[in-house]
N, C-alpha and C positions, 0 to 999 in steps of 0.2 A: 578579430578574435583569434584568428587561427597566429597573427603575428606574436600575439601574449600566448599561444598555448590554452587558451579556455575554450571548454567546451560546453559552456552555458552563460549568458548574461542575461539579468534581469532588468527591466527597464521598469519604471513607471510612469503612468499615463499624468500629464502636468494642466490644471484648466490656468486662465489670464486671472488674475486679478482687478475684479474692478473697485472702483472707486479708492485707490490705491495713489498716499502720496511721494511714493517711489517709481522711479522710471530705470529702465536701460538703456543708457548712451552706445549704439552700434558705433562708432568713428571711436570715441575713448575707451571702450568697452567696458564701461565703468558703471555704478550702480548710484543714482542720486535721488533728491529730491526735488520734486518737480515745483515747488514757489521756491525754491532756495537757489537752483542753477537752471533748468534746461530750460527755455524759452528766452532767457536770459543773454542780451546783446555783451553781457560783459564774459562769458562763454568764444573762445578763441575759434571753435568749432562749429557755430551757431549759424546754420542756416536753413532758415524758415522753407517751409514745403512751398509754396505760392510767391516767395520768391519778395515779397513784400515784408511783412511781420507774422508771428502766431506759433505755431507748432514746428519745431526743428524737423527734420528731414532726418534727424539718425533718432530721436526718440521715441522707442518700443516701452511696449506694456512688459511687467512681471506675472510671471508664473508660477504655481506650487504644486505642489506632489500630491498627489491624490491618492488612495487606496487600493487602487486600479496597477494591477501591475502583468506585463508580458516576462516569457523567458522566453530566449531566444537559445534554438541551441545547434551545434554542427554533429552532420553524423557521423 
């Protein structure tokens, strides 16, 4: 803040989405869908947590904005 010169930022509070068939890839940092690529062996990046098959080791859940909101601010 102080680097940009602001003297207040407002943030909002974000809940997971569930049952959401959207993922984010951490390694691509990319936004997909989850029956369309991530789990997916045809995926360059694609390595399963257990090291066998099932869930990639870089795909996280999405999140949205909720009404909930902080300001942050310097004196």
């Amino acid at each position: 803040m102080q680097d940009k010169d602001l003297k207040s930022f407002t943030i909002l509070e974000a809940k997971m989405v569930k049952n959401s068939h959207e993922f984010y890839c951490s390694e691509l940092m990319a936004v997909g869908l989850t029956k369309e690529s991530c789990g997916s062996t045809e995926c360059d990046t694609y390595d399963p947590r257990n090291g066998v098959r099932g869930r990639c080791r870089y795909h996280r859940n999405t999140y949205e904005p909720t009404d909930i909101e902080k300001i942050l601010k310097i004196n």
